[in-house]
C-alpha positions, 0 to 999 in steps of 0.5 A: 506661276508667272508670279512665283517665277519673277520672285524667285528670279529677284531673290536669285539676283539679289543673292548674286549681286550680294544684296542678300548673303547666300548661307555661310557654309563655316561649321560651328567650331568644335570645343572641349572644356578640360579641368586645370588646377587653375580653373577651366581650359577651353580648347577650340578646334578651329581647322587644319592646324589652328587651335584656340586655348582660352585659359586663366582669362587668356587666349593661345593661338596655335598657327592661326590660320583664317580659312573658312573662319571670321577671327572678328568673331573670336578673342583677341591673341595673348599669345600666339605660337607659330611652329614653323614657316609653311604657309598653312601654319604661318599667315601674318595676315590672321596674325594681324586679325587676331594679334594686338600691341601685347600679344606674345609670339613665339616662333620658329628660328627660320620664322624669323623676319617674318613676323614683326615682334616675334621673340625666337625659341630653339628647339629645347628653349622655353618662355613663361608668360605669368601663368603659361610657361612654354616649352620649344620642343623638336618637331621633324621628318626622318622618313618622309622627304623630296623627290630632292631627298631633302626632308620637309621639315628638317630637325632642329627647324621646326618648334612642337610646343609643350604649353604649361598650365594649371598642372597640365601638361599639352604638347602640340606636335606640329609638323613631324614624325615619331621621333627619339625625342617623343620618348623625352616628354615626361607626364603630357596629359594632352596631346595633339599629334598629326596625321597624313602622308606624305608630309607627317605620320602614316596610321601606325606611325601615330599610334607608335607615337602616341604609345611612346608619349602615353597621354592621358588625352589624344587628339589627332589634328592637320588630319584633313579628309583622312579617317582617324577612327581607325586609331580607336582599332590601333590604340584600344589595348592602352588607357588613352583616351583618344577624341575626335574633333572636327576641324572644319 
């Protein structure tokens, strides 16, 4: 008994003084794989916000956010979308983990300065990189705002994004509402819309939002400890298929 004592007691201090590393507690990242006219795409869902397309032997970082992930362990960035500056969706210090001299960054116009070699779009402005071509488009509150009365994310400051490949069609939503603008995508087959009070959408304003873009696909994301099953109630008399995927 004394002997078992004393081991335990050395393997306990050399956990504490890191000789030993005590168990990662990061869950493996959630994936799925979709068909595109050019091959594969692999969607990584990697927490919070952050999303990882790997397609056409390229990696698309969606806000790249390093919490509770080793991005050592990932690709390294061809592009990196950015849709707007809060600091759970813009770290230049994940950007500089994953980025390298050629990647591509795109962000939002009150991003810039803040992220060295970021090229701007505006809302309604777009960027082809050889087979990707991304479109900028508005992501906002009109409901949701301050004890200020100013909104969080104010229009025509914060980029959702519309990623082009392979005939697909993917919009990121980033931080917004529904808003008019939703009923101007055309043909989205894959969709990312965000959930949560008080900064982004109740329930029922998701749903109205997905039924006013009618994807083929719908993921819900930025969802954090909320249940996003009660959408399947909302949602099971139109044809979309809505997944739910861990984000860490």
């Amino acid at each position: 008994m004394k002997k078992r004592v004393i081991i335990f007691s050395l393997v306990l201090f050399a956990c504490l003084s890191g000789n030993i590393k005590a168990e990662n507690p990061t869950k493996p990242i959630e994936k799925d794989t979709l068909k595109t006219e050019l091959g594969n795409m692999v969607i990584s869902f990697i927490g919070h916000a952050t999303l990882l397309i790997e397609a056409g032997h390229k990696a698309v970082y969606i806000d790249p956010i390093a919490q509770n992930i080793d991005f050592k362990t990932l690709p390294k960035a061809d592009i990196i979308l950015i849709t707007h500056e809060h600091n759970d969706h813009l770290s230049t210090s994940s950007i500089e983990l994953i980025a390298n001299p050629e990647t591509k960054i795109i962000a939002n116009k009150s991003a810039q300065g803040l992220i060295k070699n970021a090229q701007i779009l505006l809302n309604g402005e777009s960027k082809t990189f050889g087979d990707f071509k991304i479109e900028a488009v508005p992501a906002y509150n009109i409901v949701n705002v301050g004890g200020d009365g100013i909104s969080y994310h104010p229009k025509g400051n914060g980029n959702g994004y519309v990623i082009n490949f392979g005939g697909k069609r993917i919009y990121m939503a980033g931080d917004t509402e529904i808003i008019p603008e939703m009923a101007n995508l055309k043909h989205i087959d894959i969709a990312f819309l965000p959930l949560g009070l008080p900064y982004l959408m109740t329930f029922q304003m998701f749903a109205d939002a997905a039924r006013r873009i009618m994807p083929d696909i719908l993921y819900p994301y930025h969802f954090d400890n909320k249940n996003p099953r009660v959408l399947n109630d909302l949602l099971k008399d139109t044809p979309i298929k809505i997944r739910i995927k861990r984000m860490q």
